[in-house]
DSSP file (Angstrom, degrees, kcal/mol; ACC not computed):
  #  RESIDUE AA STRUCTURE BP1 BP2  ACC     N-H-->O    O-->H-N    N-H-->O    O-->H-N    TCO  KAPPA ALPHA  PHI   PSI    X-CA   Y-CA   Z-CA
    1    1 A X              0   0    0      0, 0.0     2,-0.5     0, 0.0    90,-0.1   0.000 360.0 360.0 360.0 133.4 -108.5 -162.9  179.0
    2    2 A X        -     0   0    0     88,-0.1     2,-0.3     2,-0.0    87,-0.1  -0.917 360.0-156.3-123.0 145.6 -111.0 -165.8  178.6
    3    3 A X        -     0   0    0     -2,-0.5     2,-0.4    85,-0.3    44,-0.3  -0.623   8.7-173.2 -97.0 128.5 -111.3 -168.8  180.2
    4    4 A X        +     0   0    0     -2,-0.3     2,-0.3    42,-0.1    42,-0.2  -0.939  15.9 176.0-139.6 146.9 -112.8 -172.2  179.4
    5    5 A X  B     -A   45   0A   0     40,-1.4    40,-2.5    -2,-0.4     2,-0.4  -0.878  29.6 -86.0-140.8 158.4 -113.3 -175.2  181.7
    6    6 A X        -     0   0    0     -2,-0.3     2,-0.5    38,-0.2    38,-0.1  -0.431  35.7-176.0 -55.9 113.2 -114.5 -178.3  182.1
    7    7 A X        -     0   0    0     -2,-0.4    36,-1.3    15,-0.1     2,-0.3  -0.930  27.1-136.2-121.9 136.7 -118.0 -179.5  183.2
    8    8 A X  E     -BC  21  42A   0     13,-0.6    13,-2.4    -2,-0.5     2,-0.4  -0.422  30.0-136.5-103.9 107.8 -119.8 -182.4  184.0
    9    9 A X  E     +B   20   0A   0     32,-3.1    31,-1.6    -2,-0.3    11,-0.3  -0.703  26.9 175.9 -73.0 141.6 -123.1 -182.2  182.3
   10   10 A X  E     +     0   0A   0      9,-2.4     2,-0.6    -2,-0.4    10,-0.2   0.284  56.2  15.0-138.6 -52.9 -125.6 -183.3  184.8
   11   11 A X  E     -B   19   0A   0      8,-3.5     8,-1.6    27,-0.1    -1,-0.2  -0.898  54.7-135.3-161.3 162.0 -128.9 -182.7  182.8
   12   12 A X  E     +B   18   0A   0     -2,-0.6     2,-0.2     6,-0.2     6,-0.2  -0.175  27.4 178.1 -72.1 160.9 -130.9 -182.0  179.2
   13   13 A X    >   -     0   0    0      4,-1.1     3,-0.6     5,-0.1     2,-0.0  -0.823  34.9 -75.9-162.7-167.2 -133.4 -179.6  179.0
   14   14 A X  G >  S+     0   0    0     -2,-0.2     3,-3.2     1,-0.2    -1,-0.0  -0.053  99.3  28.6-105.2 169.7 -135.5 -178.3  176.3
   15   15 A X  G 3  S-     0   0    0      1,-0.2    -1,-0.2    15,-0.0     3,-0.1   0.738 134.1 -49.4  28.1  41.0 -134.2 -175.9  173.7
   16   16 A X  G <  S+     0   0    0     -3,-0.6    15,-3.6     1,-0.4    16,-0.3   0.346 108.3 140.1  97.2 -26.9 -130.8 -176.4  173.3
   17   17 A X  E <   + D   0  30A   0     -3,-3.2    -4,-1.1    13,-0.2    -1,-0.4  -0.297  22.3 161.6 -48.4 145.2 -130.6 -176.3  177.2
   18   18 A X  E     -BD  12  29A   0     11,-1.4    11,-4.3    -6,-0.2     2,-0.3  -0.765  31.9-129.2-149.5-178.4 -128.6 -178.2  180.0
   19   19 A X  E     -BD  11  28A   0     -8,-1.6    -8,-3.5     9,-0.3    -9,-2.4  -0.948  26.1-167.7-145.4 103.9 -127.4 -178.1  183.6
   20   20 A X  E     -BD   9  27A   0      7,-0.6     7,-1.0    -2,-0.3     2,-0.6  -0.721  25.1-123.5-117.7 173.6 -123.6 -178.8  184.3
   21   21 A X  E     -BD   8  26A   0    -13,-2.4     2,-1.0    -2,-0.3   -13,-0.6  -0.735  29.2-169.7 -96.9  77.7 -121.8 -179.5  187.8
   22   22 A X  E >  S- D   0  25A   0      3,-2.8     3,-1.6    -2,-0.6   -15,-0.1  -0.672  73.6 -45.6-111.8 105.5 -119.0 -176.7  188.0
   23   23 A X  T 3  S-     0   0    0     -2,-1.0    -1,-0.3     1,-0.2     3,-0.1   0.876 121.0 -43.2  54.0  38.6 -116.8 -177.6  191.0
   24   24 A X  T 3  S+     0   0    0      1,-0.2     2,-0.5    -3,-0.1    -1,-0.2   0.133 120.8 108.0 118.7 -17.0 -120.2 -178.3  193.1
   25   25 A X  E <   -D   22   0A   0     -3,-1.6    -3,-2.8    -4,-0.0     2,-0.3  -0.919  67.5-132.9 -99.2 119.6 -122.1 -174.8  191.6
   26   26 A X  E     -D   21   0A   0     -2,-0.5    84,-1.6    -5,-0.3    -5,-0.2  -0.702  27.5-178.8 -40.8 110.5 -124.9 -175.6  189.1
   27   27 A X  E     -D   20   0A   0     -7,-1.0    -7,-0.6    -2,-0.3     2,-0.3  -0.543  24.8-137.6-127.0 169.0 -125.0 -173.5  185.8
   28   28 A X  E     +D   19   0A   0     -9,-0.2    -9,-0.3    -2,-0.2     2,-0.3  -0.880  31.8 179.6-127.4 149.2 -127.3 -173.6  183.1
   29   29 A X  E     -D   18   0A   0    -11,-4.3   -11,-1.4    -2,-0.3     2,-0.4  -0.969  36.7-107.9-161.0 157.3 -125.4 -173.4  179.6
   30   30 A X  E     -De  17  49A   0     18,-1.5    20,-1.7    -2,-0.3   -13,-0.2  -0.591  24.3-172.1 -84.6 132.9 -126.4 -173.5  175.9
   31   31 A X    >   +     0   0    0    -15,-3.6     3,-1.3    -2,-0.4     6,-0.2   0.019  56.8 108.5-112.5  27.4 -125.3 -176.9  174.7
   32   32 A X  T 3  S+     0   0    0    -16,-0.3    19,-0.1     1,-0.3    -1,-0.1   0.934  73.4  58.5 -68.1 -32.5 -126.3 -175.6  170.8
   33   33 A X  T 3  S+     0   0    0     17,-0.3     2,-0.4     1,-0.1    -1,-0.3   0.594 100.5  67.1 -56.0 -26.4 -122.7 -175.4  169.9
   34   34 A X  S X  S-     0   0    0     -3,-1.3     3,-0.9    18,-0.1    -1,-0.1  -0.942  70.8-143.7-114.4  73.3 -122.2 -179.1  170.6
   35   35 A X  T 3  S+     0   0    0     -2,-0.4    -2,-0.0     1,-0.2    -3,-0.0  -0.289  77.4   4.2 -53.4 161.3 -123.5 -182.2  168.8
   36   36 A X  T 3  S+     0   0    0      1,-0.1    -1,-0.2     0, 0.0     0, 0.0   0.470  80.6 168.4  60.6   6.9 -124.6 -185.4  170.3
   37   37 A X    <   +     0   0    0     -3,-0.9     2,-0.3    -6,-0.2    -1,-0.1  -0.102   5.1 163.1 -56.3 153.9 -124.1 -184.3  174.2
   38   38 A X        -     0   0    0    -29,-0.0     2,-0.4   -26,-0.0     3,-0.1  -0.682  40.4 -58.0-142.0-154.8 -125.5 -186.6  176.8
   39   39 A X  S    S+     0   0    0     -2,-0.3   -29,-0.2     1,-0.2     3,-0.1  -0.809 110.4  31.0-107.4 148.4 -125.1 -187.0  180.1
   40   40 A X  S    S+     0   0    0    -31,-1.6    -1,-0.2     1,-0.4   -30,-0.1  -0.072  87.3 115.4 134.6 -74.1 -122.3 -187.7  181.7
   41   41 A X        -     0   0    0    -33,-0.1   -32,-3.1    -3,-0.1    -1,-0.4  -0.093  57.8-117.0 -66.7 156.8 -119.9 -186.0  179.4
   42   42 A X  B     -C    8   0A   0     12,-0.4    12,-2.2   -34,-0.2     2,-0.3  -0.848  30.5-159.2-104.3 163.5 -117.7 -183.2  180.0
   43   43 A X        -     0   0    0    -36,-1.3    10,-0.2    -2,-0.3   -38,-0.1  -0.638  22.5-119.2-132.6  78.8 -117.9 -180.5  178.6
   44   44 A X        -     0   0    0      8,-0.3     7,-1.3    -2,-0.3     2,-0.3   0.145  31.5-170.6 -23.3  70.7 -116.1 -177.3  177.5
   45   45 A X  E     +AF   5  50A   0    -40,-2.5   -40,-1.4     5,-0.2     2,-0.4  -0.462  14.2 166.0 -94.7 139.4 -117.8 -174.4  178.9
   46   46 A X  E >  S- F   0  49A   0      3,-1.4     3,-1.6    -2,-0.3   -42,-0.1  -0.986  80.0 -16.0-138.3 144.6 -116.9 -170.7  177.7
   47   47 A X  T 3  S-     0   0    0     -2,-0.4    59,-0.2   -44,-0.3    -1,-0.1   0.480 131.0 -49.1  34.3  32.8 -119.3 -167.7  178.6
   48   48 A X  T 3  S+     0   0    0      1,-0.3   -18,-1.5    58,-0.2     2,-0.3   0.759 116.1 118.5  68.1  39.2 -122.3 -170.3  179.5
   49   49 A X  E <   -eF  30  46A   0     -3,-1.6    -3,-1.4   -20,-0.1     2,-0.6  -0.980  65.6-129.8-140.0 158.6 -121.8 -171.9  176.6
   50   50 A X  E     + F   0  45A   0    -20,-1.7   -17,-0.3    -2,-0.3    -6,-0.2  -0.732  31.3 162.7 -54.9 107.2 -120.8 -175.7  175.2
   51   51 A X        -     0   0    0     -7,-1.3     2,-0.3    -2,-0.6    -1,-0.2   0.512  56.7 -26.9-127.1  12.4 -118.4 -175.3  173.1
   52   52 A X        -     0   0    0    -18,-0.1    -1,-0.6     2,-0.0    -8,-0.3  -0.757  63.8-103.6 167.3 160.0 -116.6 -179.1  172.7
   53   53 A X        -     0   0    0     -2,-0.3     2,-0.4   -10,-0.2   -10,-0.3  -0.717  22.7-153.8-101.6 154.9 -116.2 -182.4  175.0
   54   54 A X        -     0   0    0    -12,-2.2   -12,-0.4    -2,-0.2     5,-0.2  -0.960  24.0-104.7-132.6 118.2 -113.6 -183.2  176.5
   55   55 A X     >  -     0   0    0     -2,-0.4     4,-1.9     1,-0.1     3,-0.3   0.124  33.9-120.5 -29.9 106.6 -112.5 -186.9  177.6
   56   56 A X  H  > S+     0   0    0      1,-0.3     4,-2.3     2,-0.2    -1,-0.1   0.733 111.2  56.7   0.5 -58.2 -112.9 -187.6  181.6
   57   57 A X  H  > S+     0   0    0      1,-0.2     4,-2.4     3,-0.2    -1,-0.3   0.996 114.6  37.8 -65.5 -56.2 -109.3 -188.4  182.2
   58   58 A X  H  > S+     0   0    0     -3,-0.3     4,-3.1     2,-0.3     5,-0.2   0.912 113.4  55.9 -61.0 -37.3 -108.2 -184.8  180.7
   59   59 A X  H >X S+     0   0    0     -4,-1.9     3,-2.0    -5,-0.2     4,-1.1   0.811 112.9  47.6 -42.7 -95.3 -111.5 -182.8  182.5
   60   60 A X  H 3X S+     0   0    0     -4,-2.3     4,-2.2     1,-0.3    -2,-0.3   0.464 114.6  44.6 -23.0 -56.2 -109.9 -184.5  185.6
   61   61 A X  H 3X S+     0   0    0     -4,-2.4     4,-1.7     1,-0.2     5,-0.3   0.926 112.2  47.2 -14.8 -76.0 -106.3 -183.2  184.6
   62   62 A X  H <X S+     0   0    0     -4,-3.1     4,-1.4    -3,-2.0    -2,-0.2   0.760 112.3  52.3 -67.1 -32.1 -107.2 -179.8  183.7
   63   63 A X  H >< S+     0   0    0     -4,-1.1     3,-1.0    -5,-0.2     4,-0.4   0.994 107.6  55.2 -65.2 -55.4 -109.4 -179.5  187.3
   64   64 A X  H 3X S+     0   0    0     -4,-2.2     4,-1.1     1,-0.3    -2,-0.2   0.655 115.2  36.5 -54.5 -19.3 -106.3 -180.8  189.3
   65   65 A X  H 3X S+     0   0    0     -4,-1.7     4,-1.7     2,-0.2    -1,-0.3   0.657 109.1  57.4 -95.5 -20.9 -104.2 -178.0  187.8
   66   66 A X  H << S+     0   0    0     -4,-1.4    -2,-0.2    -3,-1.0    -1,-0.1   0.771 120.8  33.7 -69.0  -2.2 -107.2 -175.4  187.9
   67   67 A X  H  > S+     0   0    0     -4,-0.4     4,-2.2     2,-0.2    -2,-0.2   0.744 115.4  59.6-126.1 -40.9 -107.2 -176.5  192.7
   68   68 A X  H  < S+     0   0    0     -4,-1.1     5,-0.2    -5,-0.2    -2,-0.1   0.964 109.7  41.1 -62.1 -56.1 -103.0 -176.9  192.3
   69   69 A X  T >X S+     0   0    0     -4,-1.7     4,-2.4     2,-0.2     3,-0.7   0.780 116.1  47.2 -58.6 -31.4 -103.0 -172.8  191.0
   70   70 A X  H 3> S+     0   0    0      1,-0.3     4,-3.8     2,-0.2    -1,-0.2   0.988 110.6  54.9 -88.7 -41.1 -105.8 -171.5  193.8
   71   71 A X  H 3< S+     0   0    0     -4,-2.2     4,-0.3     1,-0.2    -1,-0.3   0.402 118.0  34.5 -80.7  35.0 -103.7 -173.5  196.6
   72   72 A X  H <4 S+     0   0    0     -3,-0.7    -1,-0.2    -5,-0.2    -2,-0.2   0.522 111.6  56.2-101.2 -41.9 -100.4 -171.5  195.5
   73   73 A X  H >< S+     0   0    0     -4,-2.4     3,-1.4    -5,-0.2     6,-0.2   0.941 112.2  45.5 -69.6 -31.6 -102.2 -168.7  194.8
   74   74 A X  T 3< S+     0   0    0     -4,-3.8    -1,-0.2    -5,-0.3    -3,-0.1   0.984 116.3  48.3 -55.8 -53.3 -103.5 -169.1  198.9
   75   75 A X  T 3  S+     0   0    0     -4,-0.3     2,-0.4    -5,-0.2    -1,-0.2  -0.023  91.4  83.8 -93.8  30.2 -100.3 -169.7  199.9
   76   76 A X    X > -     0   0    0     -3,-1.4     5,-3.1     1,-0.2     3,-1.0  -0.989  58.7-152.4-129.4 120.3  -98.2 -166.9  198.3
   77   77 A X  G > 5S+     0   0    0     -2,-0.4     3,-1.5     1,-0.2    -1,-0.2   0.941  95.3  53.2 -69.9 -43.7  -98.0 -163.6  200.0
   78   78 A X  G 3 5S+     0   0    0      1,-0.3    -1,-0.2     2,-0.2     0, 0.0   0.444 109.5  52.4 -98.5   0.2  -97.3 -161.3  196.8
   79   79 A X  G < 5S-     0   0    0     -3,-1.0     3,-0.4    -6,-0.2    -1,-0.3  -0.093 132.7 -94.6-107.7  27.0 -100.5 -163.0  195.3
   80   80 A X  T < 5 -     0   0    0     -3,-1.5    -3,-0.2     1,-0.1    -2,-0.2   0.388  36.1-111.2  74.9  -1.5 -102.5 -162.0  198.6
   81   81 A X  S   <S+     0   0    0     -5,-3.1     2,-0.2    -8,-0.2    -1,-0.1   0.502  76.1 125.7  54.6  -2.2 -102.2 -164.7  200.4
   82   82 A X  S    S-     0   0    0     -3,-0.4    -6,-0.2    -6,-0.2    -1,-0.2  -0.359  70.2 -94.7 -82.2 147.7 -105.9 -165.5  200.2
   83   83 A X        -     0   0    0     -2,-0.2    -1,-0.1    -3,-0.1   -12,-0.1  -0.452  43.6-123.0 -67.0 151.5 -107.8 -168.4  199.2
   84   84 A X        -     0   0    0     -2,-0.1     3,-0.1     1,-0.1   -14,-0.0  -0.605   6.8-144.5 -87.6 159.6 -108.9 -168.1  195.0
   85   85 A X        -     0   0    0      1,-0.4     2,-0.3     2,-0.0    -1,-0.1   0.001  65.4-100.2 -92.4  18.5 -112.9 -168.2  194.5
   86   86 A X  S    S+     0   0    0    -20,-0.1    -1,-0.4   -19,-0.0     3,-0.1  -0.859  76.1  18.3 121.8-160.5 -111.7 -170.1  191.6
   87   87 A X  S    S-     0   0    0     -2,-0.3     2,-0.4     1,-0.1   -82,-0.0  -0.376  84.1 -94.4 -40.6 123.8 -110.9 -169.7  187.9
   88   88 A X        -     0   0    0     -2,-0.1   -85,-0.3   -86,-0.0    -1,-0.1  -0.144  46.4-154.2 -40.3 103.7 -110.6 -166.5  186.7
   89   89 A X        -     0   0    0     -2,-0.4     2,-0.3    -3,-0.1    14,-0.1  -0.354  27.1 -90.8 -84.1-171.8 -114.4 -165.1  185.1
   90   90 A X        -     0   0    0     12,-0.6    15,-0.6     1,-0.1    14,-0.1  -0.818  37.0-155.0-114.3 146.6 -114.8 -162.5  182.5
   91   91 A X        -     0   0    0      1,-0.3    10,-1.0    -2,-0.3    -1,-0.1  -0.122  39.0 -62.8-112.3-169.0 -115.3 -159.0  182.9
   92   92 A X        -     0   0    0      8,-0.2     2,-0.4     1,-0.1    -1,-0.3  -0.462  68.7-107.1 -79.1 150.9 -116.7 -155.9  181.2
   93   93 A X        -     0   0    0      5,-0.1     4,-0.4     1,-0.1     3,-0.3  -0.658  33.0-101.5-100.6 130.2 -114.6 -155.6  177.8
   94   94 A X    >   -     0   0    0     -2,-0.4     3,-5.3     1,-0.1    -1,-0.1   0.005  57.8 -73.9 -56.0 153.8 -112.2 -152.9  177.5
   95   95 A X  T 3  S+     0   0    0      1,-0.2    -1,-0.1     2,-0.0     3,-0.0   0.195 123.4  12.8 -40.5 141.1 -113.4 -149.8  175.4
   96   96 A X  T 3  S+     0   0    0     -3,-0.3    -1,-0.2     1,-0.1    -2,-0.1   0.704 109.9 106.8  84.8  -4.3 -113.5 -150.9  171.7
   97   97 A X  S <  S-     0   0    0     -3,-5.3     2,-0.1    -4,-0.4     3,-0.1   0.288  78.6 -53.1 -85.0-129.0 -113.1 -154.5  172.5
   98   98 A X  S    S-     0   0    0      1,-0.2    -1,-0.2    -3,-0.0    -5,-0.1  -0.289  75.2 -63.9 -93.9-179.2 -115.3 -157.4  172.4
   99   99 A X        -     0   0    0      1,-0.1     2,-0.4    -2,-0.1    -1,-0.2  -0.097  62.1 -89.6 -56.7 171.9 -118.9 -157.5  174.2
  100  100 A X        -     0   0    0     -8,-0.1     2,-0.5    -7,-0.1    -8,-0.2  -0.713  34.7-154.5-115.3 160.1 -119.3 -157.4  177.1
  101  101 A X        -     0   0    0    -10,-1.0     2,-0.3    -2,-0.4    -1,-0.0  -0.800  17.1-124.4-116.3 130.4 -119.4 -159.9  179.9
  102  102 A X    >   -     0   0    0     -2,-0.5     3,-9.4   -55,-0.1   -12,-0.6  -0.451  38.2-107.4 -72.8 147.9 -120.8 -160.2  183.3
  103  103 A X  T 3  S+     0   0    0      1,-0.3   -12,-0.1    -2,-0.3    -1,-0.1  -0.428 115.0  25.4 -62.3 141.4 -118.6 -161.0  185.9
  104  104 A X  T 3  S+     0   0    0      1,-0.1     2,-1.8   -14,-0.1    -1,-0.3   0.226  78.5 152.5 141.1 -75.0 -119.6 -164.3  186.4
  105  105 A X    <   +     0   0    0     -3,-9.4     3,-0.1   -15,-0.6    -1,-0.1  -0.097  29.6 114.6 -64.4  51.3 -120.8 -165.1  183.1
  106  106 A X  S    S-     0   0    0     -2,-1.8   -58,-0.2     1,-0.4     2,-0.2   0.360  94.9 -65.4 -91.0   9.7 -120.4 -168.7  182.8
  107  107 A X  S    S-     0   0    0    -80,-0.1    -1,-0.4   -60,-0.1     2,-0.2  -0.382  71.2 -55.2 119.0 149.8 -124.7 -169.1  182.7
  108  108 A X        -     0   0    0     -2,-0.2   -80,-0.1   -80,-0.1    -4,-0.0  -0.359  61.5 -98.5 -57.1 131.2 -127.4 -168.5  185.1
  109  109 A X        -     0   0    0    -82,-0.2     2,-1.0    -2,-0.2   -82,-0.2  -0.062  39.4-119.9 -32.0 147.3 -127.4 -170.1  188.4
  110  110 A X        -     0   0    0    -84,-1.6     2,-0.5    -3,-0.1   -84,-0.2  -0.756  32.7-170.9 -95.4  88.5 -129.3 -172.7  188.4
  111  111 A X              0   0    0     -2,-1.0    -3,-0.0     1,-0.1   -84,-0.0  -0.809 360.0 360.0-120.9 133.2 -132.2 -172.6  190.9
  112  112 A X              0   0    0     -2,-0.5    -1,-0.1     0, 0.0    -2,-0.0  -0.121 360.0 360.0-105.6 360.0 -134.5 -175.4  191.8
């Protein structure tokens, strides 16, 4: 299964580059997919990439349901009982599938 969420682009960069804000963790993601991004916007990120904006109020939505699922999932013994590290990432792709992904792979860390 793949996942895509909202992120709060935080800065341009040269080639098709930017720097989004994901729940406090700093990625770098291809915005090539994407006309017209700026800063500011959110933005639809799937496998460290852009792939559409999404209007504030609905980012905001879609976060509040991505922190409602990890505290249930904390607070359910047959789901471990554990706190989530978040949104599911994507994993190596079953034989025959699609490429494959690092665990992860929502873009390189961003380091300063």
């Amino acid at each position: 299964m793949c996942l895509a969420i909202p992120a709060l682009l935080v800065e341009l960069r040269d080639n098709d580059q930017a720097v989004v804000n994901l729940g406090g963790i700093l990625k770098e993601i291809s915005v090539a997919l994407v006309a017209d991004v700026k800063l500011g916007d959110y933005v639809i990120v799937h496998v460290g990439h852009a792939i559409g904006v999404i209007d504030p109020e609905e980012a905001a939505r879609t976060l509040a349901l991505f922190a409602e699922m990890a505290e249930m999932e904390a607070s359910t013994p047959a789901l471990g009982g554990r706190a989530s590290a978040g949104p599911p990432q994507a994993g190596p792709a079953p034989p025959g599938g699609s490429e494959p992904h690092e665990v992860g792979s929502v873009g390189a860390e961003v380091t300063r």
